[in-house]
N, C-alpha and C positions, 0 to 999 in steps of 0.2 A: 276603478276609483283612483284618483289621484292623489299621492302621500307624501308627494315631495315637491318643492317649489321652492322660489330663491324671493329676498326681500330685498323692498328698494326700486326697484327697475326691473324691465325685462332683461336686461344684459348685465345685472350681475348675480356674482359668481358665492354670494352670502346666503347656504342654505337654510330651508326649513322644512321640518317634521311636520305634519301633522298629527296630533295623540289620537290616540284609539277609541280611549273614553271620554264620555261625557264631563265629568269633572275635568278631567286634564284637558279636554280643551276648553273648560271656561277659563281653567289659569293659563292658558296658551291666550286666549285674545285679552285676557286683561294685561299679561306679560307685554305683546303686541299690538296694545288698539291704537298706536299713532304710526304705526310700519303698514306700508301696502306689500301684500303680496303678489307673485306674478307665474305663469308659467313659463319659467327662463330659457330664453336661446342658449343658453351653457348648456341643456339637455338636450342630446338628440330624440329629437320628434317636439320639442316645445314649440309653442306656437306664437308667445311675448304678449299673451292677453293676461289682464287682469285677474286675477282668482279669489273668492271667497271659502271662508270653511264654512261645512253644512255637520250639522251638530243630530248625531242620529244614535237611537238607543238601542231598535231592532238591529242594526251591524254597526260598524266601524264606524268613528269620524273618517270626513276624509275632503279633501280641496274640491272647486267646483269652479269654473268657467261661469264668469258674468255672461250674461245673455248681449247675441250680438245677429245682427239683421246678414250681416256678409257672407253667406257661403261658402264663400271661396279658402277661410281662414279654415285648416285643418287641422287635430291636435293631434298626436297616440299615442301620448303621455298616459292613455290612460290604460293602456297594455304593459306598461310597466312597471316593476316594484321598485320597493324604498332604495333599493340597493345601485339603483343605477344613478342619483346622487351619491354615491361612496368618492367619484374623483374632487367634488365640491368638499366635502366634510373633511379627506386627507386634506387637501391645502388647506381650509383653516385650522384644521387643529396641529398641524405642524408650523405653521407662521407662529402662530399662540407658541406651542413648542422652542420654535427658534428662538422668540423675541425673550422669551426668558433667559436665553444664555446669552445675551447678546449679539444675537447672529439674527443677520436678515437676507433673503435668498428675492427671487424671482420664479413665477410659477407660469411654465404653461400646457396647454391642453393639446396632446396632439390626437391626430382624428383615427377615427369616428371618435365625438366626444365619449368619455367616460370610458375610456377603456383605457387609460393610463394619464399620469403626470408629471411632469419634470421638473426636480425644483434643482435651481443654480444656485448653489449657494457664489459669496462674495472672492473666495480663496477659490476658484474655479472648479472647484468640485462639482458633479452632477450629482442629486439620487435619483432613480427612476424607480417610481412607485407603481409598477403593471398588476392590473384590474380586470382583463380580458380574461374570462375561465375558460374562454376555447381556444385562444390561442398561446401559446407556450413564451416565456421571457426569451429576451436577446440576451443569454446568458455572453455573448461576444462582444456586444456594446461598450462605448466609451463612456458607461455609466460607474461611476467610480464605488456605488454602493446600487443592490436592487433589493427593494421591499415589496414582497408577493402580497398582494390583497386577500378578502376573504375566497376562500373555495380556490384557490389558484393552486396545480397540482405542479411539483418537480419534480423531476425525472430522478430515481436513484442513484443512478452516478453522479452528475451532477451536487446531489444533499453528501455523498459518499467524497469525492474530490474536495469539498470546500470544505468538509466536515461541518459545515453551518451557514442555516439561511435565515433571514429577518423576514419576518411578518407583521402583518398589521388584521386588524378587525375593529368591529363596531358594537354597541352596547346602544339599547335604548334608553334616552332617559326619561325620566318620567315629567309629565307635562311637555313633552316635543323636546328635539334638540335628541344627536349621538353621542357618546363617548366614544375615545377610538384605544386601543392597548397596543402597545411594541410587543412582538413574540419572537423567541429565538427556538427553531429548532433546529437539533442536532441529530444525526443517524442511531435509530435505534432508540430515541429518549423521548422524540415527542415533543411537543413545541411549549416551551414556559411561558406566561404574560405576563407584563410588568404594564405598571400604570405610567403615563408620560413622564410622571413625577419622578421613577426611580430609572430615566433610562436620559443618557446625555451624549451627545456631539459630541468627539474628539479627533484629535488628528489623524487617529489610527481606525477609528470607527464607530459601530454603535455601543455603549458599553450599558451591557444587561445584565442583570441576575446572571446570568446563568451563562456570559460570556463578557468578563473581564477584560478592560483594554491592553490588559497588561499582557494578556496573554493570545491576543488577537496573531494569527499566520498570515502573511502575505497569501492575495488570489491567485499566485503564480507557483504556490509551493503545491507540489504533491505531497498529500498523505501520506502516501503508503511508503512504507520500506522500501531506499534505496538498494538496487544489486549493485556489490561489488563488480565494476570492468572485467570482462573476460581476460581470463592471464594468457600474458605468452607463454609461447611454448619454452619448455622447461623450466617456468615461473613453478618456485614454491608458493602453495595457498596456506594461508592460516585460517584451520578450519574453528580457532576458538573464538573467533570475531562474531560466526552466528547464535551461537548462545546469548552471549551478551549485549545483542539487540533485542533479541525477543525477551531477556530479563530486562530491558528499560521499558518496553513497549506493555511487558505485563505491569509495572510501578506504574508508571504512565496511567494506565487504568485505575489503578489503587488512587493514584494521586486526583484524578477526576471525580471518582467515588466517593472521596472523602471529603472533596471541595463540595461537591453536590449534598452529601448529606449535611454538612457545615451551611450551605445557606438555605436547607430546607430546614435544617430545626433554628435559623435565624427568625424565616418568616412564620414558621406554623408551629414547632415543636420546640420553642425554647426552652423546655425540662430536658431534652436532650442535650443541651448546650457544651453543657462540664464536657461529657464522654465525646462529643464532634470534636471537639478544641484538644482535649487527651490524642486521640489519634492524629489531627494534624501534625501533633508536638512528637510524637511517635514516628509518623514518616519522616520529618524533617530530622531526627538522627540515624534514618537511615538512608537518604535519596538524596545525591548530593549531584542531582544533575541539576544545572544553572536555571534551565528553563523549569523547572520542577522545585525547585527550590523558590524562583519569584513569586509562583502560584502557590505554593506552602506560607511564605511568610502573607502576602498578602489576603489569604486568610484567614491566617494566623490572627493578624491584627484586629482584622473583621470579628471574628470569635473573640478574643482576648474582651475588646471595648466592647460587647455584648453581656457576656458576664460580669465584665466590672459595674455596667448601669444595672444587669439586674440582684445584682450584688448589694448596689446602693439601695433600693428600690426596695429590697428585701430588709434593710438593716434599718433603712427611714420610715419604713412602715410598721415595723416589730416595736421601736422606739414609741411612735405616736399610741400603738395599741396596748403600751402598758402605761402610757399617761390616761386615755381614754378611750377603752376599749369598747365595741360598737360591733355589733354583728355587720357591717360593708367590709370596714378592717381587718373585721377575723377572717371572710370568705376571700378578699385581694392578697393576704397576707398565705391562707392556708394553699394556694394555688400557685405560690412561692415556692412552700416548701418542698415542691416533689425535685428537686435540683440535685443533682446527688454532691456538691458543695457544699450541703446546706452543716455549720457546725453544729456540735451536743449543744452548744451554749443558748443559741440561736432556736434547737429544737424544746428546750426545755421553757425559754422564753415564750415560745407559741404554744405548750401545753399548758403553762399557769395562766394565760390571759384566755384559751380557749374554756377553762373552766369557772374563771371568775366571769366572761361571757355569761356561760350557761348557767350560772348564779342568779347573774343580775337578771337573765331572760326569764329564769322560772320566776321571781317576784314582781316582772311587767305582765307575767303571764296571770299570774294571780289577781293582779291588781286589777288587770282587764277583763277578767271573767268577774268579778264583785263590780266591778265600774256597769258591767254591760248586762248583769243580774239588775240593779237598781233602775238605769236607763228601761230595760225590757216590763219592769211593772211598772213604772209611770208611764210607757206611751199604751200598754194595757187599759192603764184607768183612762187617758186620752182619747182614747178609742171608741172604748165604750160611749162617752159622753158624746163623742161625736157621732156614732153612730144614733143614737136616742135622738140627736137635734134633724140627723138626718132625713129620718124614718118620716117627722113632722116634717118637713122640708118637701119629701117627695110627695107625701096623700098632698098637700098643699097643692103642689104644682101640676100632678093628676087631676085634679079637679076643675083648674085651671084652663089645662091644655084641652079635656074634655070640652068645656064651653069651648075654648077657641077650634077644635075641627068640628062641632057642629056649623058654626058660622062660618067655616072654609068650607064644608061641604054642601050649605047654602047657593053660597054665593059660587060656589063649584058649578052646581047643579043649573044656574042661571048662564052663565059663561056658555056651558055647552050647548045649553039650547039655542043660545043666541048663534052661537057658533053653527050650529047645523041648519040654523036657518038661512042663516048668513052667505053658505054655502050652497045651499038649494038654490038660492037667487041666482049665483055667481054661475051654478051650472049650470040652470034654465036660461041667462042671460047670454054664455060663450053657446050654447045650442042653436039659441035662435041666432047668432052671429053669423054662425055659423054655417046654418040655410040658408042665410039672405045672400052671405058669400057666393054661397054654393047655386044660390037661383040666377042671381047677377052673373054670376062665371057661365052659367048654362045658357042662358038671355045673350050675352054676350057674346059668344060661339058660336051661338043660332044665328046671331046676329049677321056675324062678319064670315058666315060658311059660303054663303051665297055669292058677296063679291070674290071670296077666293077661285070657286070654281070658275065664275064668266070670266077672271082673267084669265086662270089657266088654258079655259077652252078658246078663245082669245088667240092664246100666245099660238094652242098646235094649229090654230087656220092660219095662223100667218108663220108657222115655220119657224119659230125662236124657243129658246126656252127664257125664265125668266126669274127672280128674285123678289123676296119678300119684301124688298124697300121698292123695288120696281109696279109692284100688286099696288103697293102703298099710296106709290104716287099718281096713279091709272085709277085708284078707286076713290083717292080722297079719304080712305079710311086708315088716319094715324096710326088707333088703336094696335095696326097689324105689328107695329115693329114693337110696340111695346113689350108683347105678349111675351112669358118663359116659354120654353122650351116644352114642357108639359103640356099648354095651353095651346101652341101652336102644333103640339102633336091630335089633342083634343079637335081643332080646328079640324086637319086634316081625314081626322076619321070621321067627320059628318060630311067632308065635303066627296067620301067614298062612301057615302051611305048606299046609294044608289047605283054604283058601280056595280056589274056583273063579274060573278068569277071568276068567267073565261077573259075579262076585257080586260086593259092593260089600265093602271091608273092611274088619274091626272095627275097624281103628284108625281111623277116621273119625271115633270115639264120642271120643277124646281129640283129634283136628283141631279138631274143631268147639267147643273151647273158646276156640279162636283166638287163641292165648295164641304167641306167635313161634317159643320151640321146639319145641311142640306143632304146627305147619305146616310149620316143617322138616323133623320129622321123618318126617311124613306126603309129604312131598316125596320127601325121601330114599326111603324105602322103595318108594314110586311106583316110583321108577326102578330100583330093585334090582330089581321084579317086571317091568319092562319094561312098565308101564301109565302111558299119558299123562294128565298134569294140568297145570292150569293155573300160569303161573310167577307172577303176580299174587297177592297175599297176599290182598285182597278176593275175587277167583274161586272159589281155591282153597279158602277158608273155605265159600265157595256151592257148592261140589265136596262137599264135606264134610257141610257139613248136608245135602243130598239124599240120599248115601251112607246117614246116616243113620236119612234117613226109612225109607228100602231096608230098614234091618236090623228098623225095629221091625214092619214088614212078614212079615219071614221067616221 
């Protein structure tokens, strides 16, 4: 089944989904009833015909090829899944991407399609976006950035060396159409996704969650700890140099650690917020390496402006909740306070408005239970009386419906007898059609058994063999060419009525023109007489002309 297709043309490069359900794809063709869809040359094995979606309940929606007389047109688009449009859906959703920063690139497809993309950007940059899960990246390329597709595996040294690789993946959305996410992994940590929204172009490279531009290493640096130069001889070594590498490399980790959990309670856990922000403020009076310190303050700042808006958020909602306090307010407000910032002043404010709440709640409570006490016996008496009009209502229309299926089963009862009469005609009438067919076929046979044989016998005195249009035009009898295949096999077996078992039969004289249905039928008939011949089309023909020589013998 076919899931993927391009709109517009067969040659472009503007994908589509097909949805799974039936729903999603009604809002799928009303989204699209003025777009034609196609099986696009951009896919390898597309064939550039036209496509329809076929809307089905027992399985999947899924695209379908209009009906076409030509043969020769192949698809095997239909061997493969959604995922081999993945190079169609990275270009647009990175164009989309670009065009929001102001950046516009060039994209093209190298081959076999779909298994990568090259977008140029305008400042000569390359990204290469590789999609191939069997074959491994040119991590040696003049690609100035690579972003691995889904299922794309890299080699540990490689994740180990760069200390970080970019990814990409895909998301279904709902009613057709992907979403696509940027992912950064790191050795040992796992890959984070960020949505297009939180991830931007810059001049140093991708800047993610979870890999800051600020703090981005040239592809040319090694990782790992420099060795010190071998000394010369009689060089003094300073052996306290090693200590205090592995004490920046152990901070170093601290400092990682803390950035990571600082923008994980940014996006998921901001009650942790106070204590991430405490410990970054913590390491930065003690880590006073340069590079360790930009990554300290900046997200320092990130945390600072985090607390300060949920700060505001917290004090502008506590405000409104003692103007007019609301159980929405009290539950947005109480899911504030777990902040370990939060002041007495501020806790005591959320304790008088949480209990003037549950004041106000217990006498809507009340009031709704008497409200719904009074509703619940009027629709009691409502009931009843409508049940009493109903009660008349139904014997009424019982009685009713009684007369009307006696007079349906009247006029039922007439239907079918007409019906089975009706039917008795129709099969006494195809019956007897049917014998008169079948006497005229049998008449007809009889008829024309006779000139077939004088020709035959005809042809072996004069030493020829001969052909049904040849009989035809020797006997004057048109009929002959008319005849099916059936009919002229029918022919043949009366005109072997009288043929001996041992004797060779005159249809031999039409075999032996070796023409294909002319050895069919001589086949056929073999077997109707219960006399073996060979199954071989060259034999049988040698079957045939012997036979023949037999007749002009006889």
């Amino acid at each position: 089944m076919i899931r993927t297709a391009v709109f517009g043309s067969p040659d472009s490069d503007d994908p589509a989904l097909c949805p799974e359900t039936p729903d999603e794809l009604d809002a799928f063709r009303l989204e699209h009833a003025d777009v034609t869809i196609w099986c696009g040359t951009m896919f390898e094995g597309g064939c550039g015909r036209r496509l329809t979606t076929r809307r089905c309940t027992d399985k999947i929606c899924h695209f379908a090829h209009y009906g076409t007389s030509d043969e020769s047109v192949r698809c095997t688009r239909t061997a493969r899944g959604k995922d081999s449009a993945d190079h169609l859906y990275a270009k647009a959703h990175l164009a989309a991407w670009l065009r929001t920063q102001g950046l516009t690139a060039q994209f093209t497809y190298p081959e076999p399609l779909g298994s990568a993309l090259l977008v140029h950007l305008e400042d000569g940059r390359t990204l290469l976006v590789h999609l191939d899960r069997n074959q491994p990246a040119d991590w040696n390329s003049d690609s100035w950035e690579i972003i691995l597709g889904p299922g794309v595996l890299v080699p540990a040294g490689i994740l180990n060396e760069r200390g970080y690789v970019q990814r990409l993946r895909f998301e279904d959305r709902p009613g057709g159409g992907r979403v696509m996410r940027f992912g950064t992994e790191h050795p040992g940590q796992g890959t984070t996704w960020d949505s297009l929204e939180s991830v931007t172009l810059t001049p140093r490279g991708l800047k993610t969650t979870t890999r800051p531009d600020a703090v981005r290493a040239p592809l040319t640096e090694d990782p790992r700890p420099q060795q010190p130069p071998a000394p010369a001889r009689g060089t003094i070594i300073d052996i306290a140099s090693q200590p205090i590498r592995a004490s920046s490399s152990r901070q170093d980790d601290a400092v990682k650690l803390a950035v990571m959990h600082l923008d994980r309670a940014l996006r998921e856990q901001p009650e942790l917020l106070y204590t991430r922000v405490g410990a970054i403020k913590r390491l930065l009076e003690k880590d006073h390496l340069p590079e360790n310190v930009a990554r300290l303050r900046l997200a320092l700042k990130r945390g600072q402006a985090g607390l300060d808006q949920r700060t505001q958020e917290r004090q502008s909602l506590l405000q409104q909740l003692q103007q007019t306090p609301t159980d929405a307010l009290l539950t947005r407000v109480s899911m504030l306070m777990n902040d370990a910032n939060v002041s007495s002043a501020e806790r005591e404010m959320h304790r008088v408005a949480r209990e003037k709440c549950n004041a106000e709640q217990a006498v809507r409570r009340r009031q709704r239970q008497e409200q719904s006490a009074a509703q619940r016996r009027q629709r009691e008496a409502e009931q009843r009386a409508w049940r009493e009009q109903r009660t008349l209502a139904r014997e009424q229309e019982q009685a009713e419906q009684h007369a009307l299926w006696e007079q349906h089963e009247a006029a039922r009862e007439r239907e079918e007898a007409e019906r089975r009469e009706r039917a008795e005609r129709e099969e006494a009438r195809r019956q007897a059609a049917a014998l008169q067919a079948e006497k005229e076929r049998a008449e007809k046979i009889a008829y024309l058994a006779p000139f077939v044989l004088g020709a035959l016998k005809k042809a072996a005195r004069e030493r020829r063999v001969t052909t049904w249009l040849e009989i035809r035009e020797r006997t004057g009898q048109r009929d002959l060419t008319r005849l099916s295949y059936e009919d002229r096999l029918s022919v043949l077996q009366a005109v072997e009525k009288k043929t001996k078992p041992d004797a060779p039969l005159w249809s031999a004289i039409l075999a032996a023109t070796g023409t294909p249905e002319a050895l069919n039928l001589y086949r056929d008939l073999a077997t109707l007489l219960h006399r073996p011949v060979p199954h071989d089309d060259t034999e049988l023909l040698a079957h045939a002309t012997a036979d023949c020589a037999r007749l002009r013998w006889q």
